[in-house]
N, C-alpha and C positions, 0 to 999 in steps of 0.2 A: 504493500500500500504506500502510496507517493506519501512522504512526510509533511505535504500542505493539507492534508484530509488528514492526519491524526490529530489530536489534542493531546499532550500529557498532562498526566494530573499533576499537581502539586499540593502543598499544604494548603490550608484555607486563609487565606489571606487577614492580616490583623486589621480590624477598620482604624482609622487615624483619625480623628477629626481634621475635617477639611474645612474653608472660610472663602468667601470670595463667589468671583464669578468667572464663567470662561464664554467669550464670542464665539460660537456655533452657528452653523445653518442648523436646519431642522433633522435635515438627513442626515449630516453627522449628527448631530445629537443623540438619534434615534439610532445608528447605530454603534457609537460608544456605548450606549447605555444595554443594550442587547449582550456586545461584548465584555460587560461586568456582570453577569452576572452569572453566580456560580453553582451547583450541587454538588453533593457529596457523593462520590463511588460508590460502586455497589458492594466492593467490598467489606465495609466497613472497618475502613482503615482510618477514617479520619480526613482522608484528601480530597481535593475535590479538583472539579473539571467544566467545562463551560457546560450551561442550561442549554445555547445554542449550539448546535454539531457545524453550523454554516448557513448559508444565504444561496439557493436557486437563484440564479437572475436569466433575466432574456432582457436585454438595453434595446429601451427603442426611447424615442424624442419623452416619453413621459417619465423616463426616469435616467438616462443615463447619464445625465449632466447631473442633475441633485444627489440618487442612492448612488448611481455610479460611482462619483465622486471617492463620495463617504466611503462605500465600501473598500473602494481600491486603498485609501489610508491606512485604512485598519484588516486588510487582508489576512496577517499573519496572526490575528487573533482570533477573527472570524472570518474563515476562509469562502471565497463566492465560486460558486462550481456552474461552471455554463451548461445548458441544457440545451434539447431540439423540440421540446412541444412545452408550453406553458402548464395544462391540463397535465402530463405527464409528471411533469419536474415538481409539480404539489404531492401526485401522487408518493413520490419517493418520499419526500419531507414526510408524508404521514406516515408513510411506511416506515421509515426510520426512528418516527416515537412511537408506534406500537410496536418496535423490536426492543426499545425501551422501555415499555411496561411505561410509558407516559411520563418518562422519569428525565428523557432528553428529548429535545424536538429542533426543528427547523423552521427557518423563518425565507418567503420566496416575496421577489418583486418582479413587477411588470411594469410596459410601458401602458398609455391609459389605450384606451379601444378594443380591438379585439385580443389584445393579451391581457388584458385585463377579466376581459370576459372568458375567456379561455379558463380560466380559475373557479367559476360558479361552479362547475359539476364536481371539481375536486374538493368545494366548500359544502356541498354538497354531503359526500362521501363520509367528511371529516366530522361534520353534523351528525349523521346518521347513524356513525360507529363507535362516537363521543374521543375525538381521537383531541391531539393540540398540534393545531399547524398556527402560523402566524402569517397572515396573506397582506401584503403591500404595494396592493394598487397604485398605479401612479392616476391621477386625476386632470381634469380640466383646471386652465386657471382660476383661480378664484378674483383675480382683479377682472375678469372677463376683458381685457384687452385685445386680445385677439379674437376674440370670442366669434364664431363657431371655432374652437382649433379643430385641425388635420383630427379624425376619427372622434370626435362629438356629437354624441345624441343627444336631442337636443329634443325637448319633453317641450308640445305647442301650448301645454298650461301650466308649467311648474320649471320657472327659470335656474329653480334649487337642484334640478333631478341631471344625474348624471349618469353613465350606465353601471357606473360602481354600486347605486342603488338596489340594481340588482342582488349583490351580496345580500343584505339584511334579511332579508328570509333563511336562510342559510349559513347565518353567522350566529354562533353563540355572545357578541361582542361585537357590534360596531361602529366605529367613528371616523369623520372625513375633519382632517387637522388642517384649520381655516387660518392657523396662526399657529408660529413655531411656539410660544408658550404653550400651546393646550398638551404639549406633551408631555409637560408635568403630571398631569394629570390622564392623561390615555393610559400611556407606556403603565402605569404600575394596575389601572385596571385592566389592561389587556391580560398584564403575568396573571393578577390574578384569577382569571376564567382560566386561561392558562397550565396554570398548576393547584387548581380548587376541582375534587373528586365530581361533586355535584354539576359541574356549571361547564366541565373541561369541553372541550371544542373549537372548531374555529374561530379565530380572533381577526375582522378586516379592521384596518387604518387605510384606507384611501387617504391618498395622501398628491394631491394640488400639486403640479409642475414647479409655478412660482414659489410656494410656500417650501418648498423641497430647498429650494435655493438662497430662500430669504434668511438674515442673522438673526440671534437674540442672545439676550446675555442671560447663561441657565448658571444655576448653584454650581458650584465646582462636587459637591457631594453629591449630587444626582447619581454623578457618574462614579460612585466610590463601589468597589467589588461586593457584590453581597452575597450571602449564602442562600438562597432558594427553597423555602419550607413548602410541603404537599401539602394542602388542605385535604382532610376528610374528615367527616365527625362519629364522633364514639356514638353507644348507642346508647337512649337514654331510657332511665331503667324502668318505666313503665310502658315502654313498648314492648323490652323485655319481658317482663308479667306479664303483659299479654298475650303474649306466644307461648307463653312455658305451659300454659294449661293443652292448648293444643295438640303440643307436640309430645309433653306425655298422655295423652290420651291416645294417642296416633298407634297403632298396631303396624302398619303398611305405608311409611316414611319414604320418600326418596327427596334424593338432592338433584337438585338443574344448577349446573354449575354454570354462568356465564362470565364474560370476558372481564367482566369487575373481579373477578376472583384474582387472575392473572394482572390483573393495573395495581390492584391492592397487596400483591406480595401474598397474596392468602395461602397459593398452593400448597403448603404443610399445614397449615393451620385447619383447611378440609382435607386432608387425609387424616390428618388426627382426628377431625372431629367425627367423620365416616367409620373408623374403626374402633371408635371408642363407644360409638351406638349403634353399630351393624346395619348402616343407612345404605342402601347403594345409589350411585351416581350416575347422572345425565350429563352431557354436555354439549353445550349449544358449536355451534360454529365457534362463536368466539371464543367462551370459554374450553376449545380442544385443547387439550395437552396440561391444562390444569392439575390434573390425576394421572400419572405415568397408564398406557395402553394395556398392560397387564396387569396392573392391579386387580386384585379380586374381587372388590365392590365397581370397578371402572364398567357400566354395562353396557357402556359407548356412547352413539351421539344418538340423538334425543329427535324426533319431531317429523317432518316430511323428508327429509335425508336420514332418516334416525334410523338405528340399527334395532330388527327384532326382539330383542330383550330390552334396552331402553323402554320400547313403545309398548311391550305388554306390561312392565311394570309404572309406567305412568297409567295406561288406561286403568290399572287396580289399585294403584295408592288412596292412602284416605289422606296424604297429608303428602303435598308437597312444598319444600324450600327451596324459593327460586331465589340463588344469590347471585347479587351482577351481572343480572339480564333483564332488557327490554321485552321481553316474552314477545318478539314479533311472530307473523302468523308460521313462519317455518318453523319452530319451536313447539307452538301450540299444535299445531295441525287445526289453525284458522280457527282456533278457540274451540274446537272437539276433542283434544287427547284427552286432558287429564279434567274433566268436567265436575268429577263426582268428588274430586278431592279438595279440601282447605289448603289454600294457596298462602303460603309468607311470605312476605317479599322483602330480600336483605337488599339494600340497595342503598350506595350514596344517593342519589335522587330521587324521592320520594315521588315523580311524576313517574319514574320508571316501577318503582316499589309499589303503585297503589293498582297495576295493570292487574284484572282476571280475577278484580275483586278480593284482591289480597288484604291481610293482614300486614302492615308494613313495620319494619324495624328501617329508620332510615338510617343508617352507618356504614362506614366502613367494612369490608367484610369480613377482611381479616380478627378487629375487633369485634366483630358483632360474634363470630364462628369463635371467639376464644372466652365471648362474657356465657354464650351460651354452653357450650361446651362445660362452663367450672357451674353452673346453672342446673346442667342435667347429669350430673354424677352418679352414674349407677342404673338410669334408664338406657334400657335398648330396645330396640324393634322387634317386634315377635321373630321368635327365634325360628317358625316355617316362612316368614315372610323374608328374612335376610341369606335361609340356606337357596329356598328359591332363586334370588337372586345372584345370588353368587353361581347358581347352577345354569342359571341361563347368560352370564356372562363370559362363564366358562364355554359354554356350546358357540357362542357369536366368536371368541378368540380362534375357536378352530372352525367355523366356517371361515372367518377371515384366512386363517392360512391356507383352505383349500382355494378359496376365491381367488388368491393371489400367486396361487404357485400352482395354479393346472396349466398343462402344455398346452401351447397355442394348436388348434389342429389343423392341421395341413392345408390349403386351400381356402381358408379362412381369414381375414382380418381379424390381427389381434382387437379387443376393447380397451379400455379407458383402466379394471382390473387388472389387465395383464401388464400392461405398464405400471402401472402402480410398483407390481409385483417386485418388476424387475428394474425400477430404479431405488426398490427399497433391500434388493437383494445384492445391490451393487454397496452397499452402506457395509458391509459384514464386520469390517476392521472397524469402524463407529457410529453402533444402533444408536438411534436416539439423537446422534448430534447434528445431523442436518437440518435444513430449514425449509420445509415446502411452503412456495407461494404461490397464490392460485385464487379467481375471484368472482369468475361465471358462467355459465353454461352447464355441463351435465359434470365435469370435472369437479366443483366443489361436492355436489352432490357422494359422488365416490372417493373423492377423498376424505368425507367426514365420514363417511361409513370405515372404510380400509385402512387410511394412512394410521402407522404405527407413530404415535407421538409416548417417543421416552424422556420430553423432559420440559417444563415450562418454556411457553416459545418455538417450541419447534415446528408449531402447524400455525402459518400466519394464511389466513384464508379471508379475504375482505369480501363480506356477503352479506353484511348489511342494507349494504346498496345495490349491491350484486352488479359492479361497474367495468364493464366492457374496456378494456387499454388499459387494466390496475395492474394486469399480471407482470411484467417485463420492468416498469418504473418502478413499480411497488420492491418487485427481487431486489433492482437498486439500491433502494432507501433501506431495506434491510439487510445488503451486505456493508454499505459505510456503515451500519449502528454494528455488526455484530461480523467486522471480516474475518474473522478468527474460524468462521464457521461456514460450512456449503450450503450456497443458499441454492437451492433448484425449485428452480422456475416450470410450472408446470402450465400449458397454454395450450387455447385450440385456436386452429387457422385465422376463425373468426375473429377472434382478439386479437391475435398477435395481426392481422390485416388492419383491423383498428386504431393500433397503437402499438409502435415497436423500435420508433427513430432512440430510445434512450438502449439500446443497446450501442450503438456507435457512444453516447456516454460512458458508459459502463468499461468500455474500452482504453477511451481517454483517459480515463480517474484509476485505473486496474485495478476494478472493483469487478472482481470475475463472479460471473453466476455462469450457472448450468441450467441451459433452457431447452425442454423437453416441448416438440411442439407438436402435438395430435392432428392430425389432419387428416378430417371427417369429409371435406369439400364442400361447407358449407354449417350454419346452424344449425347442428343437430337435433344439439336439445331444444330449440324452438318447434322446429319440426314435429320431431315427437310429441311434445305440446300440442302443437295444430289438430295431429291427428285424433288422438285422446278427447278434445272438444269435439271430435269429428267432422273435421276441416277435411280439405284435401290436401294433398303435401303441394305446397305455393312459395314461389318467391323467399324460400332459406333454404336447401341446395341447390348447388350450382344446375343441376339437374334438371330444375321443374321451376327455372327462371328463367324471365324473357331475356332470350339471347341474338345476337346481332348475327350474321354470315358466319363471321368464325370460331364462332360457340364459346362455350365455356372456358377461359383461360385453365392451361396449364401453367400453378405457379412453382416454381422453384423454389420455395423457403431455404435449403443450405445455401444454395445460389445468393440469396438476396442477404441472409445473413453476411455471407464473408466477403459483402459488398458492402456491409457496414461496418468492416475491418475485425468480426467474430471468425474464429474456428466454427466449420458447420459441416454435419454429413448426413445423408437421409440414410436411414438403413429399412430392411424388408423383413426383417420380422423381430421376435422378442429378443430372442438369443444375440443378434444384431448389436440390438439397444442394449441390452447388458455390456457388452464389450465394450461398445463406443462411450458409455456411462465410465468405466474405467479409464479410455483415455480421456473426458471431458474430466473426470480428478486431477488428474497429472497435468493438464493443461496448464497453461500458463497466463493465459487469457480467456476472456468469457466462450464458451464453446454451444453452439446447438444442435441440437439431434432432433431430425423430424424423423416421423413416425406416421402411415398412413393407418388410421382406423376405423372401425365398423357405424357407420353413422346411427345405427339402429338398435344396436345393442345395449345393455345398460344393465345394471346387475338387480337382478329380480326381489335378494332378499331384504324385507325391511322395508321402510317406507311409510308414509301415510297420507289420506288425504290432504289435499291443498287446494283451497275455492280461487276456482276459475269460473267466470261469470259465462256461461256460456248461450248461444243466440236461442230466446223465446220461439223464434220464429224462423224455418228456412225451407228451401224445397229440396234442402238435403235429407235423406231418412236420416245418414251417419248423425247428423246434427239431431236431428229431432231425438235421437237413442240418447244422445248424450247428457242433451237436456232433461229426459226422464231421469236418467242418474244422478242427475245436478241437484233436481230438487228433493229425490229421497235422501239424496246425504245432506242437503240444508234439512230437511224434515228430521233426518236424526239427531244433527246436532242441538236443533230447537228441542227435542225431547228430552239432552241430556245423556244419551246411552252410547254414544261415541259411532254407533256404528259405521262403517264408511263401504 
């Protein structure tokens, strides 16, 4: 790794008192002040290390005289790493504080117009997932001088509206800084959404051309190093009594572990508290890897991608504990899994905690899993209810190793399993240490079922938003958080055709991933979709798309890869890809292996309904069939009995 992308740590800096003032523009200001500020390692050595890992930039007229400026100053404290897609280069930044457990992040600029707006889907994402990125839009002027500038929209009733507006639906924090003073005042509310459990998310500062550039005399202590505390809140103790009668009354317990487990450091804290009451565990997308994949309460992932033992013991719990999860519909199976159960909801956020009719404890999870825990000393889960579990988690372990190690048969495209298989077979010398990322299409689906996660972190799967071009930027941002480790990139044509320009980054920075790229020829998993509402297959493979005289392109993906200066080789079957997984280890640079796969195939066990709204009305029967099924399973769920 190039020595302008590390950070070393150091001691934690002594504060001094400071006196006076220093002439700043805004830009610097705002980023001295980013570049003071510090956390503590995770070691728990006592050292600390910068809050900001760095600054995405793309310079265009809205910023590259103002942040440009600034940044280039202060490069060597806060380093700025150039990208090729705006929407991409956010992606990484979030990617890189959720390989931090929310505990480091990145701050990206644009210029104003469409790099600006290039950013809403990644504000978006970061919203959705409760992640912390810090977005720095460049703005119109605010003296309106020039006023339309080059790429201004320009609102025919509201002379205040800019297209940075956009952001505010989207942003957990935002402010358009109309005067280099108010940064007094943004910058320590932005840190704190920032680094506050509850509130964490995207943070915009649209931030004005001229104002970028203009002076003002700031305290000289602004800018003094500070150490950077998490907000989360303990839990308070009559939310606790309210839960404790529950859950000793509970015969049939399970836990839904989500992604707040993993931000909060909990991972030990819910296996202690799992085996200390014979509870067994779910986990969502986010929260995968929480609980090491063999574990004996682990009964896998939970919900519409959930694994058969998961979803039989939510549909029979009387009492579920849902900690550090939004309970979205993939989770719940659209509010039919776990119907008949008492819902608690651990959650820093109590908007998230109060979802499915919960009981809420609003805290920390780590805290809330250690006050309850000393709380229920000596209660456990009926002892047929937790051997069950354990039995049917044991059964999911070994279908997973058959699903993942049956030979591809002859004549056949491999699936989306057999790969799995055999990039996790290629790990042997170290289980557990790699990093899969991966973010939409049928891919997440079978990686929350199959992938082996042995250790918090290891399964980074963004499916929150489930965001088409996450997979390839996102590897990025989670090999600068974590280069020490193989990050492989798992993608299907359709994304990686979406978005793929930051692998030529990846190159530049030699921040090497391994990118597995599936190619179905086309959306599959929409496809199949389609068909299931009882569509006809349209317009998502390349197949059954209006095509011009020369049909449907043949693309070359090794080809186009190591035209973005990547190692790349297609190979023809499993056996292939295991080899070529060997030399993409050894490589020296980011390498990709494409793989052609079964568009149609998809692994049968596990699963549960997921409401699709399908048409009242058509002259299809396919359709009209579907619809009948539509509404007995809305009729089930209205009843309560889960059926699907």
């Amino acid at each position: 790794m190039n020595e302008r992308i590390a950070h070393s740590s150091q001691e934690t800096p002594a504060a001094q008192p400071q006196t006076g003032t220093v002439r700043l523009t805004a830009a610097q200001a705002l980023v001295r002040y980013l570049a003071a500020q510090r956390v503590a390692t995770e070691d728990g050595s006592g050292r600390t290390e910068p809050l900001f890992g760095g600054v995405f930039a793309i310079f265009g007229h809205g910023n590259v005289a103002g942040m440009g400026e600034a940044l280039y100053q202060h490069r060597h404290e806060l380093p700025t790493f150039r990208a090729h897609n705006e929407q991409a280069m956010a992606h990484s930044a979030i990617a890189y504080a959720k390989a931090h457990m929310r505990r480091r992040m990145m701050a990206v600029t644009t210029s104003i117009g469409p790099g600006a707006t290039n950013l809403v889907t990644a504000a978006a994402l970061a919203h959705v997932n409760r992640l912390p990125v810090l977005l720095l839009p460049g703005d119109i002027f605010v003296s309106r001088a020039p006023d339309p500038v080059l790429q201004q929209v320009e609102d025919f009733h509201d002379g205040g509206i800019s297209a940075n507006d956009a952001f505010k639906p989207v942003s957990r924090y935002f402010d358009r800084i109309m005067h280099p003073a108010q940064l007094l005042t943004a910058l320590p509310r932005a840190l704190r959404v920032l680094t506050d459990a509850a509130l964490c998310g995207p943070v915009t500062l649209a931030l004005p051309q001229d104002v970028q550039a203009a002076a003002y005399d700031y305290p000289v202590d602004f800018f003094m190093p500070r150490l950077v505390t998490f907000h989360a809140p303990s839990p308070v103790e009559s939310e606790i009594d309210a839960v404790l009668g529950t859950l000793r009354a509970a015969q049939r317990p399970m836990i839904v572990a989500g992604g707040g487990v993993l931000y909060s450091g909990a991972a030990e804290a819910l296996r202690a508290f799992a085996h200390a009451h014979d509870i067994p565990v779910a986990e969502t997308q986010a929260g995968k890897s929480a609980l090491a994949w063999d574990d004996p309460l682990n009964a896998g992932a939970l919900g519409v991608t959930g694994s058969p033992a998961a979803n039989a013991l939510a549909r029979d719990a009387d009492c579920v504990l849902a900690v550090g999860t939004r309970l979205q519909d993939f989770t719940t199976g659209s509010n039919s899994l776990f119907t008949q159960a008492q819902v608690i909801g651990i959650n820093a956020n109590a908007f998230d905690g109060l979802k499915h009719g919960a009981l809420v404890v609003e805290a920390d999870a780590k805290r809330a899993l250690e006050t309850l825990d000393a709380r229920l000393a000596g209660w456990r889960a009926a002892a047929d209810w937790s051997e069950r579990a354990r039995s049917l988690a044991a059964q999911w372990r070994d279908t997973v190793s058959r699903l993942t190690n049956t030979p591809q048969r002859e004549g056949t495209l491999p699936y989306d399993a057999d790969v799995i298989g055999a990039v996790q077979r290629s790990a042997a010398n170290s289980p557990g240490d790699d990093i899969v990322v991966c973010a939409a299409g049928t891919l997440p689906a079978e990686l929350h079922k199959l992938w082996r996660a042995g250790r918090p972190g290891a399964y980074h799967v963004e499916y929150g938003y489930s965001c088409m071009g996450y997979e390839i930027a996102g590897g990025l941002g989670a090999k600068l958080a974590r280069p020490e480790r193989e990050v492989i990139v798992m993608v299907g044509d359709g994304s990686y055709l979406m978005m793929n320009s930051e692998l030529a980054t990846s190159v530049m920075l030699g921040a090497k991933l391994i990118v597995v790229v599936l190619d179905n020829r086309g959306y599959g998993c929409i496809n199949r979709l389609q068909q299931a509402c009882g569509g006809a297959p349209f317009n998502n493979l390349f197949d059954d798309c209006v095509q011009g005289p020369a049909g449907a392109p043949q693309i070359d993906f090794a080809a186009h890869a190591r035209a973005l200066g990547t190692h790349a080789e297609h190979v023809a079957n499993v056996g292939e890809l295991e080899a070529a997984m060997q030399r993409a280890r050894a490589a020296d640079r980011t390498y990709v292996i494409v793989i052609d796969t079964d568009p149609a195939r998809t692994t049968d066990d596990g699963g549960w309904w997921w409401e699709v709204a399908v048409p009242e009305v058509s002259q299809r029967g396919a359709v009209r069939e579907a619809r009948a099924k539509y509404e007995a399973q809305i009729a089930a769920r209205d009843r309560h009995d889960g059926t699907t």
